[in-house]
PDB file of N, CA, C and O in Angstrom:
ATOM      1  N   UNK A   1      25.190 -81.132  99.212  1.00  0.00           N
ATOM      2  CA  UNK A   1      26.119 -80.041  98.944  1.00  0.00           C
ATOM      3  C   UNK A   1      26.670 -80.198  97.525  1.00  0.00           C
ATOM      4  O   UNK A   1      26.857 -81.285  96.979  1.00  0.00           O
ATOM      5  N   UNK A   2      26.860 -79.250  97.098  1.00  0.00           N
ATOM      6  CA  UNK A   2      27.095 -79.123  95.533  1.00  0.00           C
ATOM      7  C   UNK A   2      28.772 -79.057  95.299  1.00  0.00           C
ATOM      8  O   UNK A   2      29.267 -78.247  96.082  1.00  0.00           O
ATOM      9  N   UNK A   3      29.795 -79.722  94.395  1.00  0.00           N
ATOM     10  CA  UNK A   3      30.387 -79.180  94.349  1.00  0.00           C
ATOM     11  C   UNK A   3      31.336 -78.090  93.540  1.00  0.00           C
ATOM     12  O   UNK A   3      30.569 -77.375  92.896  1.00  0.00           O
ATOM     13  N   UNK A   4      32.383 -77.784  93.378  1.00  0.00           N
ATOM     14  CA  UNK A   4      32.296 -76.802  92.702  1.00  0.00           C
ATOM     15  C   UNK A   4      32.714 -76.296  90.924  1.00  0.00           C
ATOM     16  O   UNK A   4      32.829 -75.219  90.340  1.00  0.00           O
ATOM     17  N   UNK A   5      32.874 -78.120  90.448  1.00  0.00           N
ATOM     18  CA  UNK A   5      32.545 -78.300  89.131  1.00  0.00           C
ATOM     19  C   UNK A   5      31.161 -77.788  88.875  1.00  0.00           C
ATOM     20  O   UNK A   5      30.966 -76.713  88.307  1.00  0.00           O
ATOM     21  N   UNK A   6      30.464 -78.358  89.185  1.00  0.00           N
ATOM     22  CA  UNK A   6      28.807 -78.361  89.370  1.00  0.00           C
ATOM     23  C   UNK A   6      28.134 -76.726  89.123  1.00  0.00           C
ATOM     24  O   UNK A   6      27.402 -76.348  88.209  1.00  0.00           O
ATOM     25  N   UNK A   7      28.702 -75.916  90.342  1.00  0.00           N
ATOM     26  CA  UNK A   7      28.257 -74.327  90.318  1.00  0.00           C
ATOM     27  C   UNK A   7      28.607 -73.714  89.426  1.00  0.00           C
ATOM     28  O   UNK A   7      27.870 -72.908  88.860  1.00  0.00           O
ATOM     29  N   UNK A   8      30.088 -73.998  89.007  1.00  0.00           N
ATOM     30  CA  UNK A   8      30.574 -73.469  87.715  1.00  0.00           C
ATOM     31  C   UNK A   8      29.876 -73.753  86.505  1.00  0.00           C
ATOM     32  O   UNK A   8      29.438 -72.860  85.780  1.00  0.00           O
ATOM     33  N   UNK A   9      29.761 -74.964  86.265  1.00  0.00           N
ATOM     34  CA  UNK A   9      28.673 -75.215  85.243  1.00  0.00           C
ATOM     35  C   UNK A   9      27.789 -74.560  84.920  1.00  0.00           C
ATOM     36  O   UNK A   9      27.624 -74.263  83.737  1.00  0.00           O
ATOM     37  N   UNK A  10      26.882 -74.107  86.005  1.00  0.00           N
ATOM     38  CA  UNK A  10      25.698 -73.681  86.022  1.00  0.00           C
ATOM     39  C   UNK A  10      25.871 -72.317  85.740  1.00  0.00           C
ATOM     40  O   UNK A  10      25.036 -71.749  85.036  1.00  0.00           O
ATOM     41  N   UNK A  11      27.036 -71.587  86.284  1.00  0.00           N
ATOM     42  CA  UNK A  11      27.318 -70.307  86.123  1.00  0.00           C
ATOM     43  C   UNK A  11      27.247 -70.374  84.595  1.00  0.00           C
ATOM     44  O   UNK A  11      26.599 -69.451  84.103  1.00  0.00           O
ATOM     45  N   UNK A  12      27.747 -71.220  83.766  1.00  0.00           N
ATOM     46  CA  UNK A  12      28.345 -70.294  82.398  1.00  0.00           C
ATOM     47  C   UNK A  12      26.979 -70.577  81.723  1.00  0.00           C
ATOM     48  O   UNK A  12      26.866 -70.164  80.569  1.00  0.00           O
ATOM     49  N   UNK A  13      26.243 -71.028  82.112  1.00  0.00           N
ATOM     50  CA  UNK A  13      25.151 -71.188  80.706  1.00  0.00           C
ATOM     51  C   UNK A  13      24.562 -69.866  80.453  1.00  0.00           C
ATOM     52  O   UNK A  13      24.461 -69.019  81.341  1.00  0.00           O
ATOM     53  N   UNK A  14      24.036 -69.627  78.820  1.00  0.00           N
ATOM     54  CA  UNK A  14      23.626 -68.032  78.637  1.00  0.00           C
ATOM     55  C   UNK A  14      22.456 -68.083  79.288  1.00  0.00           C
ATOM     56  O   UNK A  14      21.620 -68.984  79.350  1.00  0.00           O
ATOM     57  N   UNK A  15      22.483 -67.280  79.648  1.00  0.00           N
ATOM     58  CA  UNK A  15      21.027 -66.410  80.375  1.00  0.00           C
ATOM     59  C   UNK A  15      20.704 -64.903  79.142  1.00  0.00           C
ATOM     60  O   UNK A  15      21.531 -64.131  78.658  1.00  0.00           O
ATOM     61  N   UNK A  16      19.631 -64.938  79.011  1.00  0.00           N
ATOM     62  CA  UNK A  16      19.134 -63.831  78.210  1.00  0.00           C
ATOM     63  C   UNK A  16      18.616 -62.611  78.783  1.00  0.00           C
ATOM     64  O   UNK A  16      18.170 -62.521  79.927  1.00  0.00           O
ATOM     65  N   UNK A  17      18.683 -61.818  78.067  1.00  0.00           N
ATOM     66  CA  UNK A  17      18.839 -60.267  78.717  1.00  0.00           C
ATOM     67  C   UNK A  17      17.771 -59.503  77.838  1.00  0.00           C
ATOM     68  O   UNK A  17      17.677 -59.963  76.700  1.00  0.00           O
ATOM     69  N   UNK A  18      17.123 -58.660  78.063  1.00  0.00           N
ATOM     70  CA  UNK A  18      16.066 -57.747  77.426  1.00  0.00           C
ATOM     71  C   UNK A  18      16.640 -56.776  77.678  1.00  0.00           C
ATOM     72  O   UNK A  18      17.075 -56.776  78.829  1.00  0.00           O
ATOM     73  N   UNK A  19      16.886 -55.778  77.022  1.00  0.00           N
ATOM     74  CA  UNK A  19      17.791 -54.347  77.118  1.00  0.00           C
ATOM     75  C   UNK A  19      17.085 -53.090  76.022  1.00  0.00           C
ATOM     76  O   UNK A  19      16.857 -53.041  74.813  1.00  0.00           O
ATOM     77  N   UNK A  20      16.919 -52.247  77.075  1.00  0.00           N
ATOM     78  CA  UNK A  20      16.421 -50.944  76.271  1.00  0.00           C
ATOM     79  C   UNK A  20      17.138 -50.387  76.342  1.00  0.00           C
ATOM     80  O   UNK A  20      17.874 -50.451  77.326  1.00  0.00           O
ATOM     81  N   UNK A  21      17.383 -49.354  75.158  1.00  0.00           N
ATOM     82  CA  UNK A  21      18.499 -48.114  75.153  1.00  0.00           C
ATOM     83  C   UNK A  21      18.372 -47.162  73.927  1.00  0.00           C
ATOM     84  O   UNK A  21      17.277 -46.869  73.447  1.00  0.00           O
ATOM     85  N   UNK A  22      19.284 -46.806  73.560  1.00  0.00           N
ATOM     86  CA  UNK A  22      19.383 -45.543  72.944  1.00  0.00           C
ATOM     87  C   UNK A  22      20.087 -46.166  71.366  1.00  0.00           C
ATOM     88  O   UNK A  22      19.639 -46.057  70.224  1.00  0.00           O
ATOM     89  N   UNK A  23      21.519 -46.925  71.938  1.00  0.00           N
ATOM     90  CA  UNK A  23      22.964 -46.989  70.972  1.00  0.00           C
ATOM     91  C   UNK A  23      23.409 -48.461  71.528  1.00  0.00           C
ATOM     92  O   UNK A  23      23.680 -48.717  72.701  1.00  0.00           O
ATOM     93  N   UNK A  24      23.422 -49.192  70.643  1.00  0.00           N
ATOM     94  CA  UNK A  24      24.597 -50.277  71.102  1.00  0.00           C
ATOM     95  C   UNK A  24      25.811 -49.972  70.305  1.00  0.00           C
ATOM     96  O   UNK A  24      25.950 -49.217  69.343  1.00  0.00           O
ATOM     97  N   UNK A  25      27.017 -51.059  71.192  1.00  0.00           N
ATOM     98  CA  UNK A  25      28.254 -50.932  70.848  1.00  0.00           C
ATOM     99  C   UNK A  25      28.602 -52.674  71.316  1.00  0.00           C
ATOM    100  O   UNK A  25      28.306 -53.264  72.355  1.00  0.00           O
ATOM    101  N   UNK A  26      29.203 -53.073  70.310  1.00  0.00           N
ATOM    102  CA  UNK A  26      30.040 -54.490  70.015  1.00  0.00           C
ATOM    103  C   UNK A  26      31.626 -54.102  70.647  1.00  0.00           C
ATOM    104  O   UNK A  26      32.349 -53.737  69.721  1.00  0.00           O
ATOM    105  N   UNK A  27      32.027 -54.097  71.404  1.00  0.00           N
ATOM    106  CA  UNK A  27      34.121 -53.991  72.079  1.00  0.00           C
ATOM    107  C   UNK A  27      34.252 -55.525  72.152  1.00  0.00           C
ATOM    108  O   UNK A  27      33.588 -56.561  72.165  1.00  0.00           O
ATOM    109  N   UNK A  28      35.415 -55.079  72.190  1.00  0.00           N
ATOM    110  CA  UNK A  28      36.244 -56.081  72.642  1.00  0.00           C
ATOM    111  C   UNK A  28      37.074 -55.353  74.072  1.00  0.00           C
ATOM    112  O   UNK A  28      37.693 -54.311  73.856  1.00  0.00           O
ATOM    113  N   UNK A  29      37.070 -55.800  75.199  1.00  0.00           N
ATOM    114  CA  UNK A  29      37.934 -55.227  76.282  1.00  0.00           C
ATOM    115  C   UNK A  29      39.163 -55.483  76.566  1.00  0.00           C
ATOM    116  O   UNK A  29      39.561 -56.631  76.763  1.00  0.00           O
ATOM    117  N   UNK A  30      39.881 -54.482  76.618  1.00  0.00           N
ATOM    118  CA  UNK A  30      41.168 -54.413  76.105  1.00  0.00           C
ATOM    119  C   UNK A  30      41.979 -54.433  77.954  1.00  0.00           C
ATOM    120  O   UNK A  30      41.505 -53.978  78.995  1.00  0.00           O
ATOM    121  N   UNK A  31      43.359 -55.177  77.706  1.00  0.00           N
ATOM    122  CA  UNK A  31      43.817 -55.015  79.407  1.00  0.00           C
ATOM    123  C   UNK A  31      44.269 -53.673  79.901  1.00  0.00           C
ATOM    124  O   UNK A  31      44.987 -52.952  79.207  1.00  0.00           O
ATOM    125  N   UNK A  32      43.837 -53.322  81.141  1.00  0.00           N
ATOM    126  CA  UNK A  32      44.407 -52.195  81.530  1.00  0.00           C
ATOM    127  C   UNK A  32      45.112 -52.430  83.222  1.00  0.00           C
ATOM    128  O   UNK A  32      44.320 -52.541  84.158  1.00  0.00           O
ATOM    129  N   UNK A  33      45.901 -52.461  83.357  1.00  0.00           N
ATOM    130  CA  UNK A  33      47.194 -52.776  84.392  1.00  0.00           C
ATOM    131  C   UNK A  33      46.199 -54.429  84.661  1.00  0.00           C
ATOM    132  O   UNK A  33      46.081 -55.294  83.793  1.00  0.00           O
ATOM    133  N   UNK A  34      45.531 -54.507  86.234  1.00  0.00           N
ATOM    134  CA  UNK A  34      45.010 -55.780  86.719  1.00  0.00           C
ATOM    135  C   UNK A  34      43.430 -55.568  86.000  1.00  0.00           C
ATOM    136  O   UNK A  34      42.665 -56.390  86.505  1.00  0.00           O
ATOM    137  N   UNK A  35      42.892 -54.898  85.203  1.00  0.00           N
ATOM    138  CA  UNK A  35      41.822 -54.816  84.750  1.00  0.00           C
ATOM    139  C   UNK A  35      41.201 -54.856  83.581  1.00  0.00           C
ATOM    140  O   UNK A  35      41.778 -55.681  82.873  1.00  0.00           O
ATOM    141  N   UNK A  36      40.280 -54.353  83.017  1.00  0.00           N
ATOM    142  CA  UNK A  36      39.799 -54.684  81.856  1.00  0.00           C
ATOM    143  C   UNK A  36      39.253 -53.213  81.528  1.00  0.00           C
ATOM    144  O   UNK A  36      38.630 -52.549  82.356  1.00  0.00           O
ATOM    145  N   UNK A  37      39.526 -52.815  80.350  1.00  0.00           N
ATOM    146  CA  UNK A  37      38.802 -51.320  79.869  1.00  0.00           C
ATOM    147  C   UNK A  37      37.794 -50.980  78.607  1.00  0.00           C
ATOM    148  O   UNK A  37      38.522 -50.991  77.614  1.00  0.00           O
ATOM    149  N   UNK A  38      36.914 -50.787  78.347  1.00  0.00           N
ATOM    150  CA  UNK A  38      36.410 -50.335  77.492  1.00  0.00           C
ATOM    151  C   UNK A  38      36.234 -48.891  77.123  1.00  0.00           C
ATOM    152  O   UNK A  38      35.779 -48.035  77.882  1.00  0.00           O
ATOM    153  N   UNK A  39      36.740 -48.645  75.564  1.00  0.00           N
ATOM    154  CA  UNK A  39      36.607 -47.279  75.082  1.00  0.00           C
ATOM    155  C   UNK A  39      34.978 -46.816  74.696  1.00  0.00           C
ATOM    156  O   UNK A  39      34.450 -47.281  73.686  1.00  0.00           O
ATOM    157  N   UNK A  40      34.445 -46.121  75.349  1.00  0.00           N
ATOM    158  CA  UNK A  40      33.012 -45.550  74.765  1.00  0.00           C
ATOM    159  C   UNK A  40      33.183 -43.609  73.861  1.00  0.00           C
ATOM    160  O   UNK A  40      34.040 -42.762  74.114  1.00  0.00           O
ATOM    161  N   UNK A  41      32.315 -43.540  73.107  1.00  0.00           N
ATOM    162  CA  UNK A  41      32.239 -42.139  72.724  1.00  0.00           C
ATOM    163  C   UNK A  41      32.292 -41.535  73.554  1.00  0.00           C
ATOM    164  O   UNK A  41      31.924 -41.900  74.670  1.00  0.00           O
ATOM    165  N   UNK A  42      32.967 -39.940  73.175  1.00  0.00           N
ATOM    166  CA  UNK A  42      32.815 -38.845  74.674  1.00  0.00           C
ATOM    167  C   UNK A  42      32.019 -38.499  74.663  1.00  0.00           C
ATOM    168  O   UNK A  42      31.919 -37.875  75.719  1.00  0.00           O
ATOM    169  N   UNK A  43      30.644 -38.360  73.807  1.00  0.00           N
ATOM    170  CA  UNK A  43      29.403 -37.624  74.000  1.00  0.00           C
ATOM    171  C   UNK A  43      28.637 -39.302  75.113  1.00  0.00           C
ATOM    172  O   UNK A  43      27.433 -39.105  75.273  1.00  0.00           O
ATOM    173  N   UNK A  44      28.922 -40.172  75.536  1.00  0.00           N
ATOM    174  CA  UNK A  44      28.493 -41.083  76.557  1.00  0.00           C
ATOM    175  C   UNK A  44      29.067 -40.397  77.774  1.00  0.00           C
ATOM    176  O   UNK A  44      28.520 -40.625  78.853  1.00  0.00           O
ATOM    177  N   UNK A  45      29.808 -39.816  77.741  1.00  0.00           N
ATOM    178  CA  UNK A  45      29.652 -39.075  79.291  1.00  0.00           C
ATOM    179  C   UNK A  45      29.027 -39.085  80.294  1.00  0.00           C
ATOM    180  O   UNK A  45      28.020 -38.376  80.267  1.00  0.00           O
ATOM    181  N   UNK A  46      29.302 -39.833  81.561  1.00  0.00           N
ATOM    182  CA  UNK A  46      27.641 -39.198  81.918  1.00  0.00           C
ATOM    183  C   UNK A  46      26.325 -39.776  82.008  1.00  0.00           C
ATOM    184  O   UNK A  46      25.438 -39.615  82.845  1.00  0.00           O
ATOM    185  N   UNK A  47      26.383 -40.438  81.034  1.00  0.00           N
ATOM    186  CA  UNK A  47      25.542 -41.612  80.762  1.00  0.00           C
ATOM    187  C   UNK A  47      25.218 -42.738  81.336  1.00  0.00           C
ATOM    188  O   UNK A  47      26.160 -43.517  81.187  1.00  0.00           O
ATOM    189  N   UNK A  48      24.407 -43.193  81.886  1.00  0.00           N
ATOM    190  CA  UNK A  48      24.382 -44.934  81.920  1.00  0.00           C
ATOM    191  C   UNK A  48      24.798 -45.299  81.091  1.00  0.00           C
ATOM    192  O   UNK A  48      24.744 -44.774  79.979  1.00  0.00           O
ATOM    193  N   UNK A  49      25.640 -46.868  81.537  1.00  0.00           N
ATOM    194  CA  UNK A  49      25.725 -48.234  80.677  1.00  0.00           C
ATOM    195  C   UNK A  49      25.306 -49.048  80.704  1.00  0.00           C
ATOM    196  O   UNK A  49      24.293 -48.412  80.996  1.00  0.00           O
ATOM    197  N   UNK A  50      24.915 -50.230  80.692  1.00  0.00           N
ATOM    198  CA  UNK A  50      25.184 -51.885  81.048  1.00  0.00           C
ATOM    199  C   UNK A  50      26.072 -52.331  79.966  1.00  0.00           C
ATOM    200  O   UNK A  50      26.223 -51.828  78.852  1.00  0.00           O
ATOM    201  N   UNK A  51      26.711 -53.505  80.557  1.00  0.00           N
ATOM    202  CA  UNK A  51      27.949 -54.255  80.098  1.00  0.00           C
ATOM    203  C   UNK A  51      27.599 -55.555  80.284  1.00  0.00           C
ATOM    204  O   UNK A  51      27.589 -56.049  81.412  1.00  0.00           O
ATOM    205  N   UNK A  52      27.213 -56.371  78.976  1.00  0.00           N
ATOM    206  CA  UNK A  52      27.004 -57.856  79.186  1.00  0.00           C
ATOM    207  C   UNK A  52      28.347 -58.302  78.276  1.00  0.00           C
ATOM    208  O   UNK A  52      28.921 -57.883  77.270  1.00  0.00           O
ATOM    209  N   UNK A  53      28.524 -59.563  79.375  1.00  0.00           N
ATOM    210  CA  UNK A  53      29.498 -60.002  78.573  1.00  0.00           C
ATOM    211  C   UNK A  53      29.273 -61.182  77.862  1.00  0.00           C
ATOM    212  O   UNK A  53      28.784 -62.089  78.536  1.00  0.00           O
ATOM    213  N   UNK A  54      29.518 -61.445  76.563  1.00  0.00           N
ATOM    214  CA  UNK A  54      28.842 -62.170  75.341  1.00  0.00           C
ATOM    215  C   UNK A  54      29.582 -63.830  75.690  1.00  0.00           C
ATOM    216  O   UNK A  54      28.826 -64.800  75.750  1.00  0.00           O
ATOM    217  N   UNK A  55      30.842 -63.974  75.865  1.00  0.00           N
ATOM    218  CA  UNK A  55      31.703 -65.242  75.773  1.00  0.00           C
ATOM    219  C   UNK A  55      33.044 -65.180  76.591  1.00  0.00           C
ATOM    220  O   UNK A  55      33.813 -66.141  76.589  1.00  0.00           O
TER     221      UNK A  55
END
């Protein structure tokens, strides 16, 4: 059984991502009440995202 120093560990290492799209965007996520928000353009409307988080 593993414990849970151990899983955590393993959680943070980067894993790499291949991503197709259209537009990237660099944020920073800003707090919103218990959450986290990101501002996108209004012509993203509508749109798919993905959201990796860098650090």
């Amino acid at each position: 059984m593993r414990g849970r120093g151990e899983v955590m560990a393993r959680a943070r290492r980067d894993t790499r991502f291949e991503i197709f799209g259209q537009e990237m965007l660099e944020k920073v996520v800003a707090k919103s009440g218990s959450s986290g928000r990101v501002y996108l353009p209004p012509d993203w409307i509508g749109k798919r995202v993905k959201v990796v988080r860098v650090d």
